[in-house]
N, C-alpha and C positions, 0 to 999 in steps of 0.2 A: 322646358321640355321641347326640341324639337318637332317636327312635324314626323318624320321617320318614327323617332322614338312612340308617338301619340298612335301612327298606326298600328304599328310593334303590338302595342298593350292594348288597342278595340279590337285587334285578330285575335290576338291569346284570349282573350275577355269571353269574344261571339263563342269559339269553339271550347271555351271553358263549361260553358251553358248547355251545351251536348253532352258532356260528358255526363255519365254515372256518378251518384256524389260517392259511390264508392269508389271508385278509379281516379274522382277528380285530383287530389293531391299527390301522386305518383305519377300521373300522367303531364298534370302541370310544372312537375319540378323536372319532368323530362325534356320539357319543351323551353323550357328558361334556362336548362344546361348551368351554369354556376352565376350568371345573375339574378341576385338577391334581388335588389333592387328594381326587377323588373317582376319578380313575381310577386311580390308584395304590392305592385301598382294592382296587378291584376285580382290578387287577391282582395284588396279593401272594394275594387268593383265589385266583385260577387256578392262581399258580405253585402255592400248596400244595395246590392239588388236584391237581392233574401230580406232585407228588414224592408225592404218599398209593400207599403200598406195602402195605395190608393184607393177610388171606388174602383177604380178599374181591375183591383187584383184581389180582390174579397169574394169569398166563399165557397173556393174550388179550388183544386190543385193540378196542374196538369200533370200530375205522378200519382192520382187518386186512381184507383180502381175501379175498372167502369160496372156502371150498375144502370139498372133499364130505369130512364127517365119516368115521370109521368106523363100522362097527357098532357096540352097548353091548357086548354077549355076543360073549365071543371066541367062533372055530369049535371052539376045546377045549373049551369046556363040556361037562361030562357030563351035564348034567341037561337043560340049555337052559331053566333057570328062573332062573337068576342065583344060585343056590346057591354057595356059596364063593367069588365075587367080591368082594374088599374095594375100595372105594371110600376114598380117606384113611383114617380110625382109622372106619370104618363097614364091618363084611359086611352083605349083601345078603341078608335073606330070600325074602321075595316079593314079585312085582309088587301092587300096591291097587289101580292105574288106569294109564290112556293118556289123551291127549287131544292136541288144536293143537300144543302149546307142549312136549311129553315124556311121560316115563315117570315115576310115582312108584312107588315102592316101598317095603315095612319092611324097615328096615337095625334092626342097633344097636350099640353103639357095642365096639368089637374091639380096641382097643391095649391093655386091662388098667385102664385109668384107675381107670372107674367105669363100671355095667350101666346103659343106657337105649336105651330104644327109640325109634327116631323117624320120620319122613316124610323120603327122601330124594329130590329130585327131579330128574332128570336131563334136558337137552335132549335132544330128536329132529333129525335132520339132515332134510332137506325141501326143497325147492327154494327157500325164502325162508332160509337157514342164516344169512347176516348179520343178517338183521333182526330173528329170532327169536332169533339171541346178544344183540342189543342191549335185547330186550322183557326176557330173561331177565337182563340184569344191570341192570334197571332193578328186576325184582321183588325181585331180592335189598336192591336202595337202597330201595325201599320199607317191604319187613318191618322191616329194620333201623331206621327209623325212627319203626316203631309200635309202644305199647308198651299192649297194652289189656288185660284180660283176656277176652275173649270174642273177640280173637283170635289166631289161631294164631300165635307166636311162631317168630321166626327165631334156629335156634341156634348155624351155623357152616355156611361152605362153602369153594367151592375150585373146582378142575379140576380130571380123570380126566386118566391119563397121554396120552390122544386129545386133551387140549386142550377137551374136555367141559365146562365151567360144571356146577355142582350145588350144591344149596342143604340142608341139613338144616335141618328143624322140626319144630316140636312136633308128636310121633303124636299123634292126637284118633281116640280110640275112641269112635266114635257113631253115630249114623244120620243119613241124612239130613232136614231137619225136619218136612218132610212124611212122611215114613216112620216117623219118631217119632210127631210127633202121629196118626199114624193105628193106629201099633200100642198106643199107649195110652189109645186112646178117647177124647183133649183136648176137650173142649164147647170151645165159641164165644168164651166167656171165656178158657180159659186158652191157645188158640192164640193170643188177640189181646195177651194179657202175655207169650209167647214171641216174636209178633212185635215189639211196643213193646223190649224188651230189642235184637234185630235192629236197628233203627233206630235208636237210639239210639247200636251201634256202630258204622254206617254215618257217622252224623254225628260219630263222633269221627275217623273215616278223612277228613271232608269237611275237619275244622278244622283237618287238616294236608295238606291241600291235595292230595289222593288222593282220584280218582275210582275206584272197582273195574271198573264196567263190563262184569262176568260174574255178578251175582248170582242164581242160581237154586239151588233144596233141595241140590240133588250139593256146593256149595261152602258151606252150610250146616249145618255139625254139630253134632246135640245130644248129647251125652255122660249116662253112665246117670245121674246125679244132677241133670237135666234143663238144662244147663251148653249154652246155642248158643256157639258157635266159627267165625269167618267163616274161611274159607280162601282160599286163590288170588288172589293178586293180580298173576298171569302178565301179565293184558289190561288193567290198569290204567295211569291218564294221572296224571301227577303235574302237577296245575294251575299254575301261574306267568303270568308277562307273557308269557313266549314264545306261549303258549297262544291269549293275543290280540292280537296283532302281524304279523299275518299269516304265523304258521306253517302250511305247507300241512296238510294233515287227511293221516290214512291214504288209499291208493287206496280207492275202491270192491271189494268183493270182498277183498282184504286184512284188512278190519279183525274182528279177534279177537271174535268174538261167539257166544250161542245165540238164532240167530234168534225162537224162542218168547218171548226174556226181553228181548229188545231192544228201545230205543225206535225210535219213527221218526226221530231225529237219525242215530243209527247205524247203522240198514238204509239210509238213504240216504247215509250217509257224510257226515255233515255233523260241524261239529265238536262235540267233547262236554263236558259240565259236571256238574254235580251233579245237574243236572232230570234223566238221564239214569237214574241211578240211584233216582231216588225214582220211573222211570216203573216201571223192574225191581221195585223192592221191591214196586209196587203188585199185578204179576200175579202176586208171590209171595204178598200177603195173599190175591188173587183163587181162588189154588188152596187157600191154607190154608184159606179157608171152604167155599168148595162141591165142592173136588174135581175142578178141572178149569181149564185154562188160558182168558185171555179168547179167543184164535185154536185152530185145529186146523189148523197147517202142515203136519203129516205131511212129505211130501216134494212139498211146494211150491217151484215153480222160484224162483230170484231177486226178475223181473222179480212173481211172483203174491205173496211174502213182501212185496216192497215196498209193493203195493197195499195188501195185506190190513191191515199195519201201519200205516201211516200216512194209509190211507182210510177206514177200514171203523170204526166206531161198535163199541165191544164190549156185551152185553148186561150188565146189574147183575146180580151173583150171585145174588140171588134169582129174580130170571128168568129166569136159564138154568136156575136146577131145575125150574121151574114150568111150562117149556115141553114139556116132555115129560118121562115119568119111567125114558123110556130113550135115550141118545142114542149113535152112534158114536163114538168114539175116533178117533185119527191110528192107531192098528195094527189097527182095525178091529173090536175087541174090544165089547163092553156096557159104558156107565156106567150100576151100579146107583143109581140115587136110594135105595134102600133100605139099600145096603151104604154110601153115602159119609153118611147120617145115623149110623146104627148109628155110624160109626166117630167119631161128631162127642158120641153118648152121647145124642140124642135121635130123634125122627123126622121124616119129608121135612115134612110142615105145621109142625111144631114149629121145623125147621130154616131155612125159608123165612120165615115169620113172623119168626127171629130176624134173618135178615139183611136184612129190607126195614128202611129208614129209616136211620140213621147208620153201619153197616156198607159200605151200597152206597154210602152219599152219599162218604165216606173211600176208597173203593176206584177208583169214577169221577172221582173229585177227582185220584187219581193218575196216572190212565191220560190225563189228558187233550194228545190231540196236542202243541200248541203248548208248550214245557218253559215260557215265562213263565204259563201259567193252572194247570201243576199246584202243590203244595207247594212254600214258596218254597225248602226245604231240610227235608231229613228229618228235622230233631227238629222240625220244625213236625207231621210227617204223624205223629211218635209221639207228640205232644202231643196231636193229636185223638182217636188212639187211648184213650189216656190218659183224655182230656175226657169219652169215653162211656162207656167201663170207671165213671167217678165219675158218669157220670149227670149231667155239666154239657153245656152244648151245645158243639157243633162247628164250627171251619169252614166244613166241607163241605157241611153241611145248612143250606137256604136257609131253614129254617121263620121263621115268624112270631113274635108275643107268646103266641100258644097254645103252640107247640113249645117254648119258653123256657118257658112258664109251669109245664108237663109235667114238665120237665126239673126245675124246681124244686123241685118239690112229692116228685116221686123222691125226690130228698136230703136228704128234712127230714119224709118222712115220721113222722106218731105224734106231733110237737112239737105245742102248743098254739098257737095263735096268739092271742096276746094284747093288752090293748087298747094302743094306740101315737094317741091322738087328736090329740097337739099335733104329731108327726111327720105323722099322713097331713094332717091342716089346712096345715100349712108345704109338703106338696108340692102338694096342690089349691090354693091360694094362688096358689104360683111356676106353675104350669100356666096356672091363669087369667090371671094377669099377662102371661103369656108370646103367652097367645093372644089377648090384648086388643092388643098392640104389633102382634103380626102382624096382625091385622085392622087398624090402623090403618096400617101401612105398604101394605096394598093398598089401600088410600084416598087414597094420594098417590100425587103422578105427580112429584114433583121430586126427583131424585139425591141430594140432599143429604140431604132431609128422610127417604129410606128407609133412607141411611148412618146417623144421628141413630138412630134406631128401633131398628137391627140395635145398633147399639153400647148402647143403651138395654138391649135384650134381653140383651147379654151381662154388662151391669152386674148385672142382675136375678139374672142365672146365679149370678154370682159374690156375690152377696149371699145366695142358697140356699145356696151350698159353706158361706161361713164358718161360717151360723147352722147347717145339718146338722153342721159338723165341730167346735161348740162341743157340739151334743146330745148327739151319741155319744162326744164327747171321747174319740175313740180314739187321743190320745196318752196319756193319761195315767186310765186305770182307774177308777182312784183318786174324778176328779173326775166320772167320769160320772152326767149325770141318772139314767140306768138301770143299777145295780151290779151287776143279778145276768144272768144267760150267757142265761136264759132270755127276757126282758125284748128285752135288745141284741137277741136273732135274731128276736123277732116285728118289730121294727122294724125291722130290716135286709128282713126279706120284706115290710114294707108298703114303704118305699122302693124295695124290687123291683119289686113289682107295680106301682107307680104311675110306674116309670122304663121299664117295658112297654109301658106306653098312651101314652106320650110320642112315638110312632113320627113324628108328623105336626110337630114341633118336633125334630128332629135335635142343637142347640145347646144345649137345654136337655137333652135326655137324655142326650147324652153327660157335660155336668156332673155331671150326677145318678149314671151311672152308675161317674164317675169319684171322685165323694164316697165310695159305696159302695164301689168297690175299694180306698181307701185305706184306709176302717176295715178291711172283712176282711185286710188287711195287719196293721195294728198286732194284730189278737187273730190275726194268725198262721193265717189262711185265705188259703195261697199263691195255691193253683188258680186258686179263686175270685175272689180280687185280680185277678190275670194277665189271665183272660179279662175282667171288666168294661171293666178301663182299656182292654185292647186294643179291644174294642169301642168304647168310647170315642174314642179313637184312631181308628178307622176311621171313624167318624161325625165328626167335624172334619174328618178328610183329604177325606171327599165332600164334604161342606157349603162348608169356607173354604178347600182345595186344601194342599195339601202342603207350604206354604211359611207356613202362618198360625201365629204364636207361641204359640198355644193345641192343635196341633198337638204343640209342642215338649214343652209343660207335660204333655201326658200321656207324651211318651219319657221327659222326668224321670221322671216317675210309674214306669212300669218300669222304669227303669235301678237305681231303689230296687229295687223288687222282685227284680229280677236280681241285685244285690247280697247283698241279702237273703239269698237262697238258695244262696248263691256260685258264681254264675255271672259271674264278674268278666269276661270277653270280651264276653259279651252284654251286660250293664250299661256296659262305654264305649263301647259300636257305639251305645244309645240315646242315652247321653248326647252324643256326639259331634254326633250329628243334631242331637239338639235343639240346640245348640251354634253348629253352622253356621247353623240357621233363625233363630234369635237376633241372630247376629249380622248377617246379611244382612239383617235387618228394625231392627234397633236400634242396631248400630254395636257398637263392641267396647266406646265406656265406658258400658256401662250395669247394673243392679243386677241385671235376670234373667241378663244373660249372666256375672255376678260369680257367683251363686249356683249354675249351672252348672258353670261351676269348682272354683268349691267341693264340688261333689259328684263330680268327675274325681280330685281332690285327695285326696280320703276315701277313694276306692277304690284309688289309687294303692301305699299300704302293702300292700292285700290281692294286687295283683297283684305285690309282690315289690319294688318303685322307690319307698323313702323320703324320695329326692332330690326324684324328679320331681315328689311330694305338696309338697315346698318350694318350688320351682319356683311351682305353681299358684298354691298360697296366697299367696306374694307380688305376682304376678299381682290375685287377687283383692283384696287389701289396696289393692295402688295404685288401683285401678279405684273402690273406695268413698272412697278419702281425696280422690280428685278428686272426689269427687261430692258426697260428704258433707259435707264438709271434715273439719280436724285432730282431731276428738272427736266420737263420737257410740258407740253400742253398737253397731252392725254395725261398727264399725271395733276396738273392745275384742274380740269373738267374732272377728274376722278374726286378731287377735293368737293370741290365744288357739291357731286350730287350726293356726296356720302354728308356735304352740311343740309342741302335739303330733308334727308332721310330725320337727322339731328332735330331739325326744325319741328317736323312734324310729333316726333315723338318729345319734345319739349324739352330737349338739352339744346336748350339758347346759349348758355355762353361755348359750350364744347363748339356748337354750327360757325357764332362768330369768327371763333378762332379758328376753323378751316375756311371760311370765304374770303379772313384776310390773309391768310397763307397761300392762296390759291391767287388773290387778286395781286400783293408781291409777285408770286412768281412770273405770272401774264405780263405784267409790266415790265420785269425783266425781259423776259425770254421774244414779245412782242411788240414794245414799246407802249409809250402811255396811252397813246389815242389808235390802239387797235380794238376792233368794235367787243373780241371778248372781254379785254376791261370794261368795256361798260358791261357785259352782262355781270360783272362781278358786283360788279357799283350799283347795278340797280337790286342785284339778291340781297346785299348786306344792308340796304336802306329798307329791304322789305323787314328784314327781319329788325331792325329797329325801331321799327312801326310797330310792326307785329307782338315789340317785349313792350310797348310803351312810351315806348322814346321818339314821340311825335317834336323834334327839335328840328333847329337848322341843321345838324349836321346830316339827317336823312334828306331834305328838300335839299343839299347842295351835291351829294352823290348822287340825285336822279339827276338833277339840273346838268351836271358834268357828264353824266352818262350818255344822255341825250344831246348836247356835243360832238361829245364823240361820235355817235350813229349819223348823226347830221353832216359834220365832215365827208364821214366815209361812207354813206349808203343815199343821202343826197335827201330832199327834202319833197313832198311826200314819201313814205316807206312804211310799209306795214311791220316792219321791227321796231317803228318808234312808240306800238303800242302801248306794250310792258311799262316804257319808261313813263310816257303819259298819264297813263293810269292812275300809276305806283302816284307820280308827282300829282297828281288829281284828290286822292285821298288824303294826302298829306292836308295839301290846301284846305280840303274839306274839314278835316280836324281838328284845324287850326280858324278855323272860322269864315275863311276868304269864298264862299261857295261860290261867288259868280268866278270867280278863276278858274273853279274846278270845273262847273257844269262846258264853262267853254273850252276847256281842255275835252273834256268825256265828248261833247260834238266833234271836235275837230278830227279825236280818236275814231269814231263813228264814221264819219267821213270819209276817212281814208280805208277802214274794213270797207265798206261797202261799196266802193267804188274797183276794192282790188277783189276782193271775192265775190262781192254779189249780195244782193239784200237778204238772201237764204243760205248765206253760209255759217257755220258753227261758230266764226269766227267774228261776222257781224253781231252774233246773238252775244259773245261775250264781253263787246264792246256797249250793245244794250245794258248788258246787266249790270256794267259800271256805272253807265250814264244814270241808270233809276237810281243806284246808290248814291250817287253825288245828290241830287234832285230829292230823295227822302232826307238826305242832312242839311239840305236848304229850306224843308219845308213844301216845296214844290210834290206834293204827296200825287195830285191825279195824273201828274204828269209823268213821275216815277212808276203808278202803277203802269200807265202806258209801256212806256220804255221796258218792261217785267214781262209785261201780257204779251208783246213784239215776240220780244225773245224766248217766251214760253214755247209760242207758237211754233219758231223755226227750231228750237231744238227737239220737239216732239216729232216733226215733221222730217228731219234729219238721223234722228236717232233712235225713233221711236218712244212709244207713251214709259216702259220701266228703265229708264239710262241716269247713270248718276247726275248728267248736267240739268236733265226735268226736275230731278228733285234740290238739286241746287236753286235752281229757279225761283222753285216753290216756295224756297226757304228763305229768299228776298224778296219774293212779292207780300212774304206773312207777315214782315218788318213792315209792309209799307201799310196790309191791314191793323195791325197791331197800331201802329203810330197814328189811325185816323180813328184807333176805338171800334175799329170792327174783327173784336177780339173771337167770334166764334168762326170766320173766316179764315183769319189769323190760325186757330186750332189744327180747323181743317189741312188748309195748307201743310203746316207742319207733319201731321199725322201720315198725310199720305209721301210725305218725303221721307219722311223715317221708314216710313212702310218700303217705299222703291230701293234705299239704301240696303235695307234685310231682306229684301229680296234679291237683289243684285250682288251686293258684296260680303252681306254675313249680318248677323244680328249680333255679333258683336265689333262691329268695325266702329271708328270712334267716332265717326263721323255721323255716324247714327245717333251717336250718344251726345255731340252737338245738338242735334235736331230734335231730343227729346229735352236737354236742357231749354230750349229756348221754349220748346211746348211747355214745358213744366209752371215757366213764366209768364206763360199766357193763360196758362189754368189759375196760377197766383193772384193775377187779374182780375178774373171769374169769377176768384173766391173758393175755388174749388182748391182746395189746400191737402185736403187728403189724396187725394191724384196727382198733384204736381208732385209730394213729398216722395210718393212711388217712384214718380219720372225719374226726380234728382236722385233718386237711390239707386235707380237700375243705371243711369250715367254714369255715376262715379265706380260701377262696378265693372262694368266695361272698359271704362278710361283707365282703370287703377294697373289694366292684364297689360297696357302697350305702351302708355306715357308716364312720365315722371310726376312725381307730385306738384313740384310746385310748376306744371305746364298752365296757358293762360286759362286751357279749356276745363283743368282741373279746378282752377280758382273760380271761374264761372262756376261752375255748378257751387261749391262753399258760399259764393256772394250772395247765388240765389236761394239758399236754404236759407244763410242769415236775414235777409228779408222778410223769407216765410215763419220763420218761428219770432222773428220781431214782431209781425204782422199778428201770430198767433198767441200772443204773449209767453214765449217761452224765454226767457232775456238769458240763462245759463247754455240755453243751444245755439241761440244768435252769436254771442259773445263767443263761442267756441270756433265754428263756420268764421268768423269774420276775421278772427285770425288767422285761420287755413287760409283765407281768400287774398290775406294783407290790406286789405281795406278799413281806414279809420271808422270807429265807433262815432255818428254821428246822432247818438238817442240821446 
């Protein structure tokens, strides 16, 4: 089943669930039109949604008839605090809160099991009793489906013998975050990294399709180790098609809100979306800076709350301090200006001063009426955060080439700027050129001739990109005119400056700015990247409108960077765009929309679907063989990565037979010793490794490979890594380690010398080097080498990136191997974890990470746990790789171990022929 098709049948499914079960089957066959096949998907969901019996769905119906609850507190209570009431395996200590939606209270937990404490939350009866059963077994579907850490976790619920709904979660002992940051005197900064963290878990509630719709401080908790925690998702709208299909909205007056936090979509009942919540979050940064909400509702009627919110202009937080430095409150009380600095750790001028400029521009950006002019979604509004926390520009703020230039100069404070003469000449050059075309197109009045001009100018453009992206040769280091970090940045700030004043040529700056975010790409300036292109991006979109193929070329451009950083959802949202513009402009047979693909393709294994990366790449192959015809080098590199795809998903000999199809033709069409034969020589030797086939004939195709690059790229080269490596593990396997650990130094050596001791690239040559050194025995020295590269890839990438938990997953080999097998666990656990977090819970790579857990539980002795691991593996492995893949046979190898171990000799025997491994009992 496709991805299309998968969504197809979860729309039809959600708005199946709306329906009347009297309409459902007319209305379903209406909407499936004469696909059987597609209704029958949707129909087998129903039925097993109707037979789902959990705790979660016993003893109430949300189609039941509402009937007036009982009290919570029987009339025996002695206390009338809920003292000695046990709820399921939970007593009841004390009430916490009341609100809309119930009572919560701390329980903990009372059957004997195990001691914890936790939040248990009980409906209130009320004159809306059905509707509020249905809100409340919606929050329960909700929690259950989120799994973050910053927010409160759902642990188990049920029904009170009254027919009650009740939910237990995570206790979160904290304060609320405005009460936090005020009792700990947070400056400006650090409220604005407590917020950024807040948004950011708002947009992971967004990405699964969860609006919260109550966010204000009370559902906000910071915990004493400065830990935010979102609570309450009572009022929350869980997004689908029904949402926009004309599902009616809540009544007016009905809908679940705190009027002070509310958008104007929700005070007036309109329907809601994500804008909704990034208008909330916004008067939530609004209070965290100055101390005071943008409205003062007090006990403003309906009809005045409507007005106020969605008429009424709110001031910028620095001018609401500056307007007076006492003002009333909604209870009538003083706001000190004096006391709400103090609490901020500076004072009112000091304070005010801090919030004028990108502060307010980010906080009015949120607040804005209309939900299409505010953020287009909340990791946009914690990216701007972000953007001025680093002193890069924002969004929000409309400034000039002065405010950029400012901006600049902040982040690069104390560098020298040094001379760059043939760089600034190349962009005064293209500037002149540019503005000499344009003056000559306002000189003609005939259509054509100003079509000619503009295409002229974009040639021009495009003749800047190549010669700047030969300059700074930011693919390859190595070759760069300017070698040293110091060099590269003064010319990366002359191309800045001079891509500044470019304001009056829109076409040409955006090229320029989109040269420049690709080099800070390759030396690994994310931020920086990000915002350029997008900039870039924005200036095409004004200039040649939303559908122009150089539009496209910068969504590539970030869909890379998204990748990059692994953000795999956001990288095919770009690619896809550009995709459609592509094609709608160019037809589907054509080379951009092939290389498209080919970049769908690449990210396709990180998102978990080794298939679908086959899929493409085939896709891409035919598109160039029609074009190209039967031979050319985009058609051998098209081989090529559709045999990677091959690899992955465990069709070994089909991959072989395209890398030597591919490495023929290169030799043809290239000659022998052109450096992509060797990249073919060194894939084919990987993958003979890789089936087993640790022989001379792989250690003579790296040997030859590396040859070849020596030849033609000269000796040091940070291309001879691959080969090194690849030739390093061979050695390894074959027993020679001191060959290998001094190949993995020399490898090391030349990273670090060409990118730097904290490059990604350094760290991958660590991770080899501890590998070689755990097959030598050399174990402290390995973890070394592991711990090195932990470090820089966390510190590069951040703590959830799939290379951290790569990391993790060689350093547990080198605990595992010294016998510190519950370290080893560890390790493991939390790489599977950053894998399921990052790429999916069922990517296969997870399903590695838990086989090899499962092996270290076998260790333990813990047998009934690993047999789990190996089963949830082979469940995962079974949806994307072939059977007899190596990573399938792992997991059979290590079942037959475990049921040898366990005396089961008819299950061992079974596994170990799955695994093809001799029976040595």
């Amino acid at each position: 089943m496709n991805e299309d098709r998968r969504r197809l049948i979860e729309e039809l499914f959600e708005q199946a669930l709306e329906w009347p079960e009297a309409d459902r089957t007319a209305r379903l066959s209406a909407a499936c039109g004469g696909d059987v096949g597609l209704r029958r998907e949707v129909e087998g969901l129903l039925q097993a949604h109707e037979r789902a019996s959990g705790i979660l769905d016993r003893g109430t119906s949300a189609s039941a008839p509402a009937t007036p609850l009982s009290p919570l507190l029987p009339s025996s209570s002695a206390s009338g605090d809920g003292s000695g009431i046990r709820i399921g395996a939970y007593a009841l200590l004390r009430e916490l809160g009341h609100g809309g939606m119930g009572a919560v209270w701390l329980a903990e937990r009372a059957d004997g099991q195990f001691h914890r404490r936790v939040a248990l939350k009980i409906i209130r009866s009320g004159p809306y009793s059905l509707d509020m059963h249905r809100r409340f077994l919606a929050e329960r579907q909700i929690l259950a489906t989120l799994d973050h850490p910053n927010i409160a976790r759902l642990l188990d619920g049920g029904f009170t013998e009254e027919g009650r709904p009740y939910l237990v979660m995570e206790y979160v002992e904290g304060l609320p975050i405005d009460v936090h940051c005020d009792r700990h005197r947070l400056g400006i900064d650090a409220r604005l990294r407590l917020f950024h963290t807040v948004a950011m878990t708002v947009q992971h509630a967004h990405r699964n399709l969860i609006v919260h719709r109550d966010l204000k401080p009370s559902n906000i908790l910071v915990t004493a180790d400065g830990t935010p925690k979102l609570l309450d998702f009572g009022v929350a709208k869980i997004l689908g098609p029904g949402a926009a299909l004309g599902a009616p909205p809540t009544a007016t007056g009905r809908v679940p809100m705190t009027p002070e936090y509310a958008s104007p979509e929700q005070v007036r009942g309109d329907p809601i979306t994500t804008a909704s919540d990034v208008y909330s979050l916004g008067v939530l940064l609004y209070e965290l800076l100055c101390g005071c909400r943008p409205y003062d509702l007090g006990s403003a009627s309906p009809a005045r709350v409507v007005a106020t919110v969605c008429d009424t202009d709110p001031e910028r937080p620095s001018r609401r301090l500056l307007r007076a430095e006492w003002e009333m409150s909604e209870d009538g009380a003083a706001i000190d200006v004096e006391a709400v600095a103090a609490a901020r750790s500076t004072t009112p001028d000091r304070l005010v001063h801090r919030l004028e400029g990108d502060p307010d521009a980010i906080v009015m950006a949120a607040l804005r009426k209309e939900p299409t002019s505010r953020y287009a979604s909340a990791e946009a509004l914690a990216q701007d955060v972000a953007n001025h926390l680093d002193a890069l520009p924002v969004r929000a703020h409309r400034g000039g080439s002065a405010y950029r230039a400012r901006k600049f100069l902040r982040r690069h404070r104390g560098e020298a700027l040094a001379a760059a003469g043939v760089a600034l000449s190349l962009l005064l050059g293209a500037g002149a050129a540019t503005w000499q075309a344009l003056a000559a197109s306002r000189e003609r009045d005939h259509a054509e001739e100003q079509r000619q001009v503009a295409e002229a100018e974009r040639d021009r453009a495009r003749e800047v990109t190549s010669v700047l992206v030969d300059l700074f040769a930011a693919s390859d280091p190595q070759e760069a005119a300017l070698q040293d970090t110091a060099a590269a940045r003064a010319l990366l700030r002359l191309g800045m400056t001079r891509a500044e004043a470019l304001e009056d040529q829109p076409l040409l700056q955006a090229t320029l700015l989109d040269v420049l975010g690709t080099v800070h790409a390759n030396l690994g300036h994310w931020d920086d990247a990000e915002s350029l292109i997008a900039r870039g991006l924005r200036l095409r979109r004004e200039t040649l409108g939303e559908s122009d193929p150089e539009v496209a070329r910068s969504l590539v451009h970030l869909g890379t960077i998204a990748r990059r950083r692994g953000r795999y959802d956001q990288a095919e949202r770009f690619y896809r765009d550009a995709l459609a513009i592509q094609t709608a402009a160019f037809g589907e047979k054509n080379l951009e929309v092939a290389q498209t693909l080919y970049h769908l393709g690449f990210l396709a294994p990180y998102q978990g679907h080794p298939r679908h990366a086959i899929e493409l790449y085939r896709q891409v192959l035919e598109i160039r063989r029609e074009l190209l015809g039967p031979e050319h080098p985009l058609i051998a590199q098209a081989l090529m990565d559709e045999s990677a795809a091959l690899r992955r998903a465990g069709e070994l000999e089909t991959a072989e037979n395209r890398i030597r199809e591919a490495l023929a033709m290169r030799e043809r069409l290239l000659g022998p010793d052109d450096p992509d034969v060797a990249e073919s020589l060194l894939h084919l030797g990987d993958l003979l490794r890789e089936r087993g086939d640790v022989n001379d004939e792989a250690e003579g195709m790296f040997r030859r490979a590396l040859g070849i690059q020596r030849r033609a790229l000269g000796d040091p080269h940070p291309a001879l890594a691959h080969g090194m490596t690849s030739l390093a593990l061979v050695l390894s396997e074959k027993g020679r380690h001191e060959e290998a650990v001094a190949l993995m130094r020399q490898t090391l050596a030349y990273r670090r010398s060409t990118y730097g001791p904290s490059s990604p690239a350094t760290a991958e040559a660590l991770r080899s080097l501890g590998v070689a050194l755990r097959l030598q025995g050399r174990l402290d020295e390995a973890e070394a080498a592991h711990l090195e590269a932990l470090g820089i890839w966390r510190a590069s990438m951040g703590e959830r990136h799939p290379s951290v938990a790569g990391e993790l997953r060689s350093l547990a080999a080198v605990y595992a191997a010294e016998r510190r097998y519950e370290e080893a666990g560890t390790s493991l656990a939390t790489a599977a974890a950053i894998i399921r977090e990052v790429q999916g819970e069922r990517h296969p790579l997870r399903a590695i990470m838990i086989t090899e857990l499962a092996g270290v539980r076998v260790l333990q002795g813990k047998y009934d746990e690993a047999e789990a691991l190996y089963s949830e593996a082979l469940e995962i492995l079974d949806l994307e790789v072939a059977p007899e893949h190596p990573d399938v046979r792992a997991v059979h190898a290590g079942l037959a171990d475990l049921y040898t171990r366990t005396n089961r000799p008819q299950e061992a025997r079974h596994h170990r022929a799955l695994a093809e491994v001799p029976d040595t009992t």
